[in-house]
Every structure is written in C-alpha cells, then in structure tokens.
KOLBAKE-944495 format. One record per residue: residue number from 0; residue in one letter; y, x, z of N, C-alpha, C in turn. Coordinates in pm, whole numbers, always signed. Last residue first. Example, Ala and Ser with C-alpha at 12.3 -4.5 7.8 and 13.67 -1.06 7.14 Angstrom:
REM KOLBAKE-944495
dokol;drense;n_Y;n_X;n_Z;ca_Y;ca_X;ca_Z;c_Y;c_X;c_Z
1;S;-225;+1285;+708;-106;+1367;+714;+3;+1290;+787
0;A;-569;+1319;+780;-450;+1230;+780;-330;+1320;+780
END
This chain:
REM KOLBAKE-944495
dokol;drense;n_Y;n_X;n_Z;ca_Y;ca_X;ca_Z;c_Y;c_X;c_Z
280;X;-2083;-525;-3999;-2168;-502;-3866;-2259;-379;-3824
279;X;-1795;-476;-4179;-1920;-455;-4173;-1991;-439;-4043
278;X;-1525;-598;-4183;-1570;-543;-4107;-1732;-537;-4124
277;X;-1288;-698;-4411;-1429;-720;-4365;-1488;-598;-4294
276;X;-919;-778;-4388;-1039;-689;-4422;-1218;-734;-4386
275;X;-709;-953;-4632;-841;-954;-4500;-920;-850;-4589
274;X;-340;-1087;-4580;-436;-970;-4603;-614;-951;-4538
273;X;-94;-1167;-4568;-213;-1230;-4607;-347;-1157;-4642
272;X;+110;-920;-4588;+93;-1089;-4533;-59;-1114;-4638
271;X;+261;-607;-4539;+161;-677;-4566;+148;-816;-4526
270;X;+491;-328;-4564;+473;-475;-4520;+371;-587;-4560
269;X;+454;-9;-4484;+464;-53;-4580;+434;-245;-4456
268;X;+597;+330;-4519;+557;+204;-4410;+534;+108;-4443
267;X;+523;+680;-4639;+570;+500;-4684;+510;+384;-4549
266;X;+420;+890;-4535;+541;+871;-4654;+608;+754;-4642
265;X;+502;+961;-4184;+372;+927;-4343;+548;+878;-4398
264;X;+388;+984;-3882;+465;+1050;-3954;+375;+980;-4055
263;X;+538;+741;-3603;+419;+819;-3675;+477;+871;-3791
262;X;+663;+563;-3477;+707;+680;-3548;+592;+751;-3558
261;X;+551;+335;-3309;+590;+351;-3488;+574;+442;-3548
260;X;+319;+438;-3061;+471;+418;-3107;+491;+430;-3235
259;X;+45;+236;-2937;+87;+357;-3011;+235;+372;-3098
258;X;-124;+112;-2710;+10;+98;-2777;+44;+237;-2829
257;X;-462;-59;-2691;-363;+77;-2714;-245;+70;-2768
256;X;-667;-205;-2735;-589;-192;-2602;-507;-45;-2550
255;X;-720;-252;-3004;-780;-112;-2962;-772;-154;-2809
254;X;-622;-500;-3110;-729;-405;-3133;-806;-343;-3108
253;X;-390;-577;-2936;-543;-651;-3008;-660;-602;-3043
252;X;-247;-461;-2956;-343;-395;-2868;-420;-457;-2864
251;X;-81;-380;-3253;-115;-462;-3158;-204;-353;-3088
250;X;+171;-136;-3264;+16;-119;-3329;-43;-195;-3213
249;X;+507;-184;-3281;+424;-116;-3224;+266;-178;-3317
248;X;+707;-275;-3440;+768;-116;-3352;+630;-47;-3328
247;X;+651;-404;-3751;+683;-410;-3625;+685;-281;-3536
246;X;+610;-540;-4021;+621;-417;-3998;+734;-441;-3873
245;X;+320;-767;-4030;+465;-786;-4048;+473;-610;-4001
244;X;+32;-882;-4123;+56;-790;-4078;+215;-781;-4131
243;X;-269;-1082;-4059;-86;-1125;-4170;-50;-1008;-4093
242;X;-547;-1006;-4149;-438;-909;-4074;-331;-1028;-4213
241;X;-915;-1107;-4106;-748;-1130;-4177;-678;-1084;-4108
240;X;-1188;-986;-4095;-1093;-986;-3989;-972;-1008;-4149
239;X;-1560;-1054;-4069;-1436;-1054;-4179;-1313;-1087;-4066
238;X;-1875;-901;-4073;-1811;-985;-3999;-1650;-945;-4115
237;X;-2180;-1026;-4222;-2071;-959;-4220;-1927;-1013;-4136
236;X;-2413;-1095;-4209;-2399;-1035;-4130;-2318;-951;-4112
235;X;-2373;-1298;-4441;-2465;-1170;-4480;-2445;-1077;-4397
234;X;-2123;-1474;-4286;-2174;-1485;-4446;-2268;-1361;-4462
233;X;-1922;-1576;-4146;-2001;-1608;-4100;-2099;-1613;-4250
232;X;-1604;-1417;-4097;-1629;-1487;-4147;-1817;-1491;-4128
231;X;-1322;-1429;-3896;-1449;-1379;-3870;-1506;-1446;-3996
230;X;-954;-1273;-3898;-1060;-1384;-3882;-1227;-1362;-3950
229;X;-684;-1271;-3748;-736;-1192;-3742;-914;-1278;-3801
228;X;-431;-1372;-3613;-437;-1368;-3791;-564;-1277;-3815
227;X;-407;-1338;-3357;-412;-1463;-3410;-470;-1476;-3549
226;X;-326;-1058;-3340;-469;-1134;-3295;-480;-1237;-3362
225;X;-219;-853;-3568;-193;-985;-3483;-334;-1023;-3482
224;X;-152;-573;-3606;-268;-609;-3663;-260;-702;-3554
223;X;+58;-297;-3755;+40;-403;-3638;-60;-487;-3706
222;X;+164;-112;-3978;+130;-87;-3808;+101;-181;-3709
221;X;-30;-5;-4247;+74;-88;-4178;+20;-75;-4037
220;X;-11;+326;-4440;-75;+234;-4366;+48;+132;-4346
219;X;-65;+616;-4577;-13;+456;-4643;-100;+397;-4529
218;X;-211;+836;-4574;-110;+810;-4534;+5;+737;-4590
217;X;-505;+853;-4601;-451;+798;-4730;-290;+810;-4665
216;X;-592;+1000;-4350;-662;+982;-4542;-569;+940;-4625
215;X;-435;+923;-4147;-475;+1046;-4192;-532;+1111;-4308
214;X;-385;+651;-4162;-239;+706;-4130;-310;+906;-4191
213;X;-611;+500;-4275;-478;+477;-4339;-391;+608;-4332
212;X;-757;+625;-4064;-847;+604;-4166;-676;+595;-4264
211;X;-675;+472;-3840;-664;+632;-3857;-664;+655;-4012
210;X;-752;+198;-3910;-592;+269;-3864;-607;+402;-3875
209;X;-1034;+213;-3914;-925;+159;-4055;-795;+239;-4036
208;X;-1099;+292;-3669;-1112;+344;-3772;-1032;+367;-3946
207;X;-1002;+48;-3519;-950;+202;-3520;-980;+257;-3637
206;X;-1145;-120;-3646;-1029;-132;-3664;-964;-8;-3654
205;X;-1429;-5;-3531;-1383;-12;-3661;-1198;-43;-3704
204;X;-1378;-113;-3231;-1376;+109;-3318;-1362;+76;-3442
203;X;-1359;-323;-3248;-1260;-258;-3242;-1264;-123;-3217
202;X;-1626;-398;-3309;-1495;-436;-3403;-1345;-312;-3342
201;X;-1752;-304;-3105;-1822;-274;-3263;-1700;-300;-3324
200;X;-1629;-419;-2935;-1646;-318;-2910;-1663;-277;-3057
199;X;-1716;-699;-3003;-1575;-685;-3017;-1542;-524;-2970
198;X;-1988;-833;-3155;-1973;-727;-3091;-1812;-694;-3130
197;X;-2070;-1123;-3217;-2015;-1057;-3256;-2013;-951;-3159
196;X;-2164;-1425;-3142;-2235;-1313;-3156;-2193;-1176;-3146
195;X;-2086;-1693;-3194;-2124;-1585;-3324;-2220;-1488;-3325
194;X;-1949;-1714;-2957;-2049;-1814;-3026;-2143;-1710;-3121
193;X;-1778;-1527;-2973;-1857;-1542;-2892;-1992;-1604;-2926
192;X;-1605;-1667;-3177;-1622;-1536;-3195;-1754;-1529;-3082
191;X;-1555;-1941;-3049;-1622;-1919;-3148;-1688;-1779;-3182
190;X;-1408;-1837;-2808;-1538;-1914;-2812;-1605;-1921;-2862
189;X;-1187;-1720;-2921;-1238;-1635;-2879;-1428;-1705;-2839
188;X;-992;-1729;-3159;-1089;-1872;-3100;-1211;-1826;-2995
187;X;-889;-1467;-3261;-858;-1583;-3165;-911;-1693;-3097
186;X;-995;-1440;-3507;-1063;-1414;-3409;-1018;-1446;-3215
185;X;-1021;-1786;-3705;-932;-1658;-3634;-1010;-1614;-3499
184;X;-1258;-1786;-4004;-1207;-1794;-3831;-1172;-1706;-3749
183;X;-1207;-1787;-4348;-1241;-1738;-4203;-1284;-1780;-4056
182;X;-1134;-1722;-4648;-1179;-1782;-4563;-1234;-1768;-4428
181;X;-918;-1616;-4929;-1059;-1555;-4856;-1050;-1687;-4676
180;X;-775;-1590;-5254;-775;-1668;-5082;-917;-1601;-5040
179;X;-599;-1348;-5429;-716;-1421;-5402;-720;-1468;-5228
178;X;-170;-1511;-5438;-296;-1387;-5402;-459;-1481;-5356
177;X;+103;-1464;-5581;+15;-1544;-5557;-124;-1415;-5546
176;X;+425;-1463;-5455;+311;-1378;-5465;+151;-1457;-5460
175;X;+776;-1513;-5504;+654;-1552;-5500;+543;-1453;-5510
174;X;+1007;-1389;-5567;+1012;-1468;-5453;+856;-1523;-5420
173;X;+999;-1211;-5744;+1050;-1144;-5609;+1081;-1260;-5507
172;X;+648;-1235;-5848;+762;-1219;-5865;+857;-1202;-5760
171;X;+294;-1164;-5917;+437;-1170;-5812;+541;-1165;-5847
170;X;-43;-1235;-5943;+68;-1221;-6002;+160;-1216;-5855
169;X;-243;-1151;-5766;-299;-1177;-5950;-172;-1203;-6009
168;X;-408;-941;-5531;-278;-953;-5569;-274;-1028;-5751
167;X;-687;-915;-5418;-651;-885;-5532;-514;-982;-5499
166;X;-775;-823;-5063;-822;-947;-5142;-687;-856;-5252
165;X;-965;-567;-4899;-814;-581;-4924;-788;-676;-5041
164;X;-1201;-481;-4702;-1181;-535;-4819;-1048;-566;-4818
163;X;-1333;-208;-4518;-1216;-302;-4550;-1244;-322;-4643
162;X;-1603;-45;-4481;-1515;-107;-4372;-1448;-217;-4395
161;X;-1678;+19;-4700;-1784;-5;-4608;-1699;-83;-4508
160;X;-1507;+53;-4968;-1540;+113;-4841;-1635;-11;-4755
159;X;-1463;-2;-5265;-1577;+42;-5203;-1601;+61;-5081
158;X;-1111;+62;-5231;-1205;+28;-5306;-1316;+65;-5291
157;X;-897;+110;-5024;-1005;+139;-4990;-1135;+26;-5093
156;X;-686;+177;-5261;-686;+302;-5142;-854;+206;-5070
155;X;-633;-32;-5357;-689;+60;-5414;-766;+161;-5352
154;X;-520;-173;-5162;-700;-257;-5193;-748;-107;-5257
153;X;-249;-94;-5112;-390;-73;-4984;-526;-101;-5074
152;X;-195;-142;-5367;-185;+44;-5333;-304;+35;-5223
151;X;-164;-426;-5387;-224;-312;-5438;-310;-132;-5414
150;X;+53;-438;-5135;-111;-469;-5124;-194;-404;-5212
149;X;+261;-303;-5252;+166;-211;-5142;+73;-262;-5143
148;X;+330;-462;-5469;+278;-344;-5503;+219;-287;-5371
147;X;+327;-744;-5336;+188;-704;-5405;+190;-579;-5447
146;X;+608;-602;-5186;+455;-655;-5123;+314;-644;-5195
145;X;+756;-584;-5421;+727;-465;-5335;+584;-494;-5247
144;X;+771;-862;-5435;+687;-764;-5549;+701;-626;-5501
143;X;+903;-992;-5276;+725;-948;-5267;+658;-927;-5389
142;X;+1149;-975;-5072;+1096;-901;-5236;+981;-895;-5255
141;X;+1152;-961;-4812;+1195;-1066;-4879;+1205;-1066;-5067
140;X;+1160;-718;-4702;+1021;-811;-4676;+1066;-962;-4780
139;X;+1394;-595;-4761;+1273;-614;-4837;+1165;-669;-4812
138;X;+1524;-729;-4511;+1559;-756;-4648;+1477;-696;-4754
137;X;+1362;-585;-4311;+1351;-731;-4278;+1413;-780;-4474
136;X;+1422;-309;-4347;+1283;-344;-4387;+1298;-513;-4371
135;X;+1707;-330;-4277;+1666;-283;-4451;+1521;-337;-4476
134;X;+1721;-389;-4049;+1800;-522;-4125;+1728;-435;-4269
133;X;+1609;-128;-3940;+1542;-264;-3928;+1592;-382;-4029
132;X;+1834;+49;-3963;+1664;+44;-4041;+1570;-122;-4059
131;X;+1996;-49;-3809;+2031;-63;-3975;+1890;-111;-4029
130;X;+1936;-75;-3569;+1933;-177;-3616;+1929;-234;-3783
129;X;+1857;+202;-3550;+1764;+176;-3508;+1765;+1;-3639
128;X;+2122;+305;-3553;+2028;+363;-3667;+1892;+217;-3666
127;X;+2180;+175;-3321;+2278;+150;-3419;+2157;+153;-3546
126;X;+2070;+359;-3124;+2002;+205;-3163;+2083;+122;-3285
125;X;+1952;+580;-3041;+2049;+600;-3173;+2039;+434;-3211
124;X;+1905;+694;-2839;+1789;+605;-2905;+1845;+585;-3039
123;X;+2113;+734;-2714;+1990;+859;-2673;+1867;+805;-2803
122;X;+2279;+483;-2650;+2293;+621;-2769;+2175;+703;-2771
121;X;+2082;+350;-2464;+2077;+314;-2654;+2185;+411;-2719
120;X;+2167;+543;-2257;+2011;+548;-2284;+1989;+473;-2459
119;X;+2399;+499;-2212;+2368;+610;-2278;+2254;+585;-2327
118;X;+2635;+232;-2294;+2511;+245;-2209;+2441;+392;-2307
117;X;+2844;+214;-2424;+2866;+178;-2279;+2724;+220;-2216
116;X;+2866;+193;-2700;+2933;+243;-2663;+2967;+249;-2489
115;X;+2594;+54;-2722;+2608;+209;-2784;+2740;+283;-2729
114;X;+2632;-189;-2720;+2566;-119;-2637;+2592;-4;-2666
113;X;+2838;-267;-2910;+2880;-266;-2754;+2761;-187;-2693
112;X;+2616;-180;-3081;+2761;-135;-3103;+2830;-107;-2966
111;X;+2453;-389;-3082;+2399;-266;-3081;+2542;-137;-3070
110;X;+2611;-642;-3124;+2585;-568;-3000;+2537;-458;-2981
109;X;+2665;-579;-3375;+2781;-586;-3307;+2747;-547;-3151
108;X;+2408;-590;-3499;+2504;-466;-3513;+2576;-471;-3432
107;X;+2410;-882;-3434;+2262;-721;-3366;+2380;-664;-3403
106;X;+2580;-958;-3630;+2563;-994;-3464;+2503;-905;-3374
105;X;+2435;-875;-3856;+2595;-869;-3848;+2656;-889;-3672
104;X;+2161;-1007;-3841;+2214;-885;-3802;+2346;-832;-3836
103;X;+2220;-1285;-3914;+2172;-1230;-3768;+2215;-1075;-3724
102;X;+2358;-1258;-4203;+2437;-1301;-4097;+2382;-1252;-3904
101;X;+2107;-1166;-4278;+2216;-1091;-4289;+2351;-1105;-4189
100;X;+1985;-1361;-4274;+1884;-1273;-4191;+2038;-1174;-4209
99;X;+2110;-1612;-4413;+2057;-1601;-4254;+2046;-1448;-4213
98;X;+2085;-1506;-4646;+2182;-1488;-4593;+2198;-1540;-4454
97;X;+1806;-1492;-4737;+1893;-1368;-4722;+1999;-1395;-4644
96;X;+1711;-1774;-4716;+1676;-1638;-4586;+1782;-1556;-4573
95;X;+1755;-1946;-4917;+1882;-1881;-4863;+1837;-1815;-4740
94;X;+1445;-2018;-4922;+1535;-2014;-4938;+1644;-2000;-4889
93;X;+1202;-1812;-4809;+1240;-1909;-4790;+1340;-1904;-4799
92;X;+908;-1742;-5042;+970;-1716;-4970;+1116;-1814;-4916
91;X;+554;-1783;-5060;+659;-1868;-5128;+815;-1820;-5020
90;X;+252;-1777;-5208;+341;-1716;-5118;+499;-1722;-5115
89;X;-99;-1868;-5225;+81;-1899;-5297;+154;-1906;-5202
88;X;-414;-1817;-5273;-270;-1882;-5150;-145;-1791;-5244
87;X;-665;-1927;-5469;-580;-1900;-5405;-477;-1916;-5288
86;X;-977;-1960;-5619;-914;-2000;-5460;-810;-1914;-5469
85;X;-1085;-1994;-5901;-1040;-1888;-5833;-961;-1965;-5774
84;X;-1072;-2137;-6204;-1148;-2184;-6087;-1164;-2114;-5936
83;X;-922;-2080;-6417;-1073;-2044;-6390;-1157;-2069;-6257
82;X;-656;-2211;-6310;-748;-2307;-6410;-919;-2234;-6415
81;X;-700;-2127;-5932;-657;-2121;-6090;-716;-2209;-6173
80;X;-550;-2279;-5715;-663;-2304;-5775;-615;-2283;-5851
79;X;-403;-2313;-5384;-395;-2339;-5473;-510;-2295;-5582
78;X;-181;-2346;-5106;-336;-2300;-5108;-307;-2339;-5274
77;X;+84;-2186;-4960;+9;-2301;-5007;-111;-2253;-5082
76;X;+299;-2033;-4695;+196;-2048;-4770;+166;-2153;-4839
75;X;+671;-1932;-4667;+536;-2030;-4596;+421;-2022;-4736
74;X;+877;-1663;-4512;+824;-1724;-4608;+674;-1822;-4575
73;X;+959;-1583;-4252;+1029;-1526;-4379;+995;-1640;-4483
72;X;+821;-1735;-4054;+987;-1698;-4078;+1024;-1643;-4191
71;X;+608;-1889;-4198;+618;-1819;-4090;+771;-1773;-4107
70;X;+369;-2181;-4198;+470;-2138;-4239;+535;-2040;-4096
69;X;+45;-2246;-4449;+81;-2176;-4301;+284;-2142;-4304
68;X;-67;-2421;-4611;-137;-2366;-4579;-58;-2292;-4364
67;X;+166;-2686;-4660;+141;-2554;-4628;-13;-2551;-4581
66;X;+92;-2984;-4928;+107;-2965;-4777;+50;-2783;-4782
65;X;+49;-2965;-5220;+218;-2971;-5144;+185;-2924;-5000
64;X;-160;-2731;-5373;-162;-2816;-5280;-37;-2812;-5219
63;X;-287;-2738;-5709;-187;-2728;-5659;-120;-2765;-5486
62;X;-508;-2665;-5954;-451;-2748;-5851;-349;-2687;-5761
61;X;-389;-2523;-6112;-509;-2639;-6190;-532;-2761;-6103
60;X;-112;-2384;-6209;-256;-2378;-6136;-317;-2523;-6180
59;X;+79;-2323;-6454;+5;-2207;-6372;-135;-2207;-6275
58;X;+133;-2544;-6523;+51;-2416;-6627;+10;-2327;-6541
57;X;+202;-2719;-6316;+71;-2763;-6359;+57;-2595;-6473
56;X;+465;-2543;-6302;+291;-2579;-6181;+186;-2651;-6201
55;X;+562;-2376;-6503;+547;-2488;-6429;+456;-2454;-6347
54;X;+696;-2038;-6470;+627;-2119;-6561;+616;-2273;-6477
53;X;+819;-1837;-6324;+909;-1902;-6477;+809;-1970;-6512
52;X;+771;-1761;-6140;+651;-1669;-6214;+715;-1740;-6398
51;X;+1097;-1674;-5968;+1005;-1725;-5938;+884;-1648;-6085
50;X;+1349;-1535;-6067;+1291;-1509;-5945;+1107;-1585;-5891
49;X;+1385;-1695;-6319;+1445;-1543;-6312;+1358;-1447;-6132
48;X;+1302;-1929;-6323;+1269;-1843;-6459;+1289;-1684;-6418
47;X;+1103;-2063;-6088;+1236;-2032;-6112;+1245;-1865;-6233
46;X;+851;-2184;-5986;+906;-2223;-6178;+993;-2143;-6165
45;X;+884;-2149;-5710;+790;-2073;-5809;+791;-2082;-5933
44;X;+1101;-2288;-5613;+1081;-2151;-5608;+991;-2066;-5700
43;X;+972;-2554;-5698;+1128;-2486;-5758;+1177;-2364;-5784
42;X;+819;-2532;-5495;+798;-2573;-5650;+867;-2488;-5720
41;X;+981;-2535;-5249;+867;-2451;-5310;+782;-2434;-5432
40;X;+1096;-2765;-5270;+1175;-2645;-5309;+1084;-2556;-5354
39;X;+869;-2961;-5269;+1012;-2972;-5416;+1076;-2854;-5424
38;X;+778;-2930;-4975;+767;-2850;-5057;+787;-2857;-5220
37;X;+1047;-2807;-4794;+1022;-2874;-4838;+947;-2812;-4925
36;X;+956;-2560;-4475;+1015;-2620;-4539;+1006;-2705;-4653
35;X;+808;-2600;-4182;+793;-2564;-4308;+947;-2633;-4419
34;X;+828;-2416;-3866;+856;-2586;-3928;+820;-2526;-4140
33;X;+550;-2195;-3809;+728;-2255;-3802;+719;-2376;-3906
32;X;+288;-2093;-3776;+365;-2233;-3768;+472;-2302;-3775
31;X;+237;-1845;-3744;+193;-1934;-3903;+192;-2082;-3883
30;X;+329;-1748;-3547;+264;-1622;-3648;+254;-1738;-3756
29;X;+390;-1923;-3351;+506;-1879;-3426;+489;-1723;-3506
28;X;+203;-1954;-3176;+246;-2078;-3334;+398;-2049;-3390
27;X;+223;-1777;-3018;+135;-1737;-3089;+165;-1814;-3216
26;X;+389;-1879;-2727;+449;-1784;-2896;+336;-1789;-2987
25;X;+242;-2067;-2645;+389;-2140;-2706;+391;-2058;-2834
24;X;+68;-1871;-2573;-29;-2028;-2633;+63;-2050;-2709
23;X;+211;-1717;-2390;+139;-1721;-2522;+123;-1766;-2598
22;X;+228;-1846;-2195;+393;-1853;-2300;+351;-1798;-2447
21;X;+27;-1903;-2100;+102;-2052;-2104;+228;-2062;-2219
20;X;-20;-1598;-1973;-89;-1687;-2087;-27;-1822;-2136
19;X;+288;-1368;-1957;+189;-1515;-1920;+99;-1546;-2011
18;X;+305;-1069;-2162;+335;-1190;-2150;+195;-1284;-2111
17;X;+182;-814;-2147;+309;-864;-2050;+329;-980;-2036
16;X;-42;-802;-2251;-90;-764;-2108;+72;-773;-2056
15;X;-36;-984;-2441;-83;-1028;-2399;-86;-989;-2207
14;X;+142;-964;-2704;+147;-861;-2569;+121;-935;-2452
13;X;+128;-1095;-2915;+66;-1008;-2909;+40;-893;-2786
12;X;+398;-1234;-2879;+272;-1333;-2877;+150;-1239;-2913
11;X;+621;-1031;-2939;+568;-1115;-2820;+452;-1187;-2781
10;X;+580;-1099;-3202;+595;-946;-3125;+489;-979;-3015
9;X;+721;-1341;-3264;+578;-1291;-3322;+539;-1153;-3250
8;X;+935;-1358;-3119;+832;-1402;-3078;+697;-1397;-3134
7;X;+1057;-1171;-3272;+1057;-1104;-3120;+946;-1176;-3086
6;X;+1124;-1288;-3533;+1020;-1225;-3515;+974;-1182;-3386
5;X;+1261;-1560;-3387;+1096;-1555;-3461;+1050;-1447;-3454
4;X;+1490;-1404;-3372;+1441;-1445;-3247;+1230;-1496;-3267
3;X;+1573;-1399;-3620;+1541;-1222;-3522;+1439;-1263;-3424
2;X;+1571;-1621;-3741;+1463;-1522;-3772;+1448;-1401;-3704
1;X;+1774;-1743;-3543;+1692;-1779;-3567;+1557;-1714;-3597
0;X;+2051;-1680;-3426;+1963;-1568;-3462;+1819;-1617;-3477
END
C-alpha cells in the first residue's frame, strides 16, 4: 500500500500537535521527496501523443531540467523554460500509478468491509462510502487536466485580490501540467521566516481569510494547506505562501491551529499542486 501509506504520511507530517517532532522531520520529506522516478520516462511522459502535450522537449521548452524539482506520490516536478523566456515547473504524473493506487484500495475495501461488518462505530461512519469516495478523488488526482481546470477556476476566482495570487496554468494534458514557477522559502524554515520579520499572526488571519473567503464567496475551495509547502518570498514587503495542496479529511493547523472537518458544504472539492498565494503585509 505504498501510495495510501504516502499519503497518511503526508497527513501526518502536518499534525504537529500529535505527532513527535523526530517523526516529523522523517514524515515531512514525504510532501516533495519520494524517490523520483526516471527522468527518460518523464520525457516520454510529456512527448506522449495521446496523454502527454505530443510534442518533443526541445519544441516545447528551451530548457529543460532532468534532475526533479520535487517528487511526491502521485506525480514529480521539473523546472523548465519557455522559448519566451518564462520560469516554469512541469508536472509529470507517475507511471502505471493507476494500477498501484487501484490495487491499494482493492485491500482498503476489503478491510473497510471486515471493519464494517464487526465494528459499529465504521458502520455509523459508513466507511465503505468513505473508502469508495476516496479511491474516486485519489484516481482523478491523476488527470491534471481536471487540475489546471480548478487551478484556473481558483486564479480566476481571486484575480486582483489583495490577498492571493494563484500562478497561470499554460498548458495540460492528462498526464502533464506545465505551470508559471514562482520562488520562495518554505515557511517551514521557521529561522528564516523569523529572520525576515514576518508577522505569523498577520499570516494566519490572512490564510483564514483566503479559506473562508473560498468556502463562502466563491464556494470552490481546497482543504488543506501543508506547512512545509508553504513559502515566503522576500520582494516589495510582500510576503508569498506556496500551498502543494492534496484533498485531505482535514484543514492543516498550520494555519490557523484549527481542525475543521471536510464536510463542509460547496459544490466542488477540488485538488491543487503547486500553487502560491501572496500574502500581502
């Protein structure tokens, strides 16, 4: 159960007020460190006429970088350069996933099953329902042209705001997503952030803000906002937060120091990676 067990530990590495610090440190390199895979495939992936953008890699970028930017269970990053001269990251999903992530939950089902039939409290929870839902959003996280259409939908939704910037989506196909790069430091480096200056009070009413701001204005939001992926940038007294944001049970407490349960009501839940907002000071 390789990718179930990744994501639990991407979960995990955000619940700071359950989990040790020592096991932290372990989970946290498992938001944008898993082993990477080759990158000849990741090539391969992105020429691929029918799933990939169908063109080479020298037509498409100008440069091209083999070594990852970042690799996370579904899919790993690379940095890259249009011919106009525009910073990107190239989003590259990971081959034969599907049938890993299908095979994992063929197993979840089975126990969600034995549990269901012996323990009331996962009937009371309907955890069967619970597992389907989940194997459906984990197999479209693996389509990221559903991805650049929500990233879209988010940048649209806060064009001009004072709060968030949401970087441009410039092509996608259903294995690739190439998107504008933006630059940082994770707010994780908590020394640095310090260093800086920054007001983390000031940041985290604004984050709130964003989150309400999604679930009550525009009701299109995502629900988790990883510390790790979170990053400062040091440019016109603006501060800049990156969200790789996966669709998870709960709404880090990174944020706020608030756990707020999924089920919130709204149309669409949507799955975000590579995403930065800017936080205005």
């Amino acid at each position: 159960m390789g990718t179930l067990f990744l994501k639990l530990g991407q979960l995990l590495s955000t619940r700071r007020d359950l989990v040790p610090p020592e096991i932290i440190a372990q989970l946290v390199q498992l938001q944008d460190k898993v082993k990477p895979f080759d990158a000849d495939i990741a090539v391969a992936q992105i020429e691929h006429p029918k799933h990939g953008l169908g063109q080479s890699i020298d037509t498409l970028f100008a440069r091209f970088d083999i070594k990852p930017l970042a690799a996370a269970s579904i899919a790993q990053v690379h940095t890259a350069a249009l011919h106009d001269g525009r910073e990107v990251v190239v989003k590259v999903v990971r081959p034969d996933i599907r049938t890993v992530i299908v095979s994992d939950f063929e197993l979840l089902r089975e126990l969600a099953s034995w549990a269901s039939a012996r323990i009331e409290a996962a009937r009371a929870v309907h955890i069967i329902d619970i597992v389907e839902d989940y194997r459906q959003v984990m197999l479209n996280e693996l389509d990221l042209t559903l991805e650049a259409d929500n990233t879209t939908q988010m940048r649209n939704n806060f064009l001009g705001s004072a709060l968030m910037y949401v970087p441009e989506v410039y092509d996608a196909a259903k294995n690739v997503m190439v998107m504008e790069r933006i630059q940082g430091v994770p707010i994780s480096q908590v020394e640095v952030f310090d260093q800086l200056g920054y007001d983390r009070a000031a940041l985290a009413e604004k984050g709130l803000t964003i989150f309400f701001t999604q679930v009550f204005r525009d009701n299109f939001f995502m629900l988790i906002c990883i510390r790790a992926m979170c990053l400062l940038r040091r440019h016109l007294s603006k501060h800049y937060m990156q969200i790789w944001q996966r669709l998870i049970w709960v709404i880090s407490h990174a944020i706020s120091g608030l756990i707020v349960p999924s089920w919130v009501p709204c149309q669409k839940m949507i799955s975000l990676s590579w995403h930065v907002c800017y936080l205005q000071s």
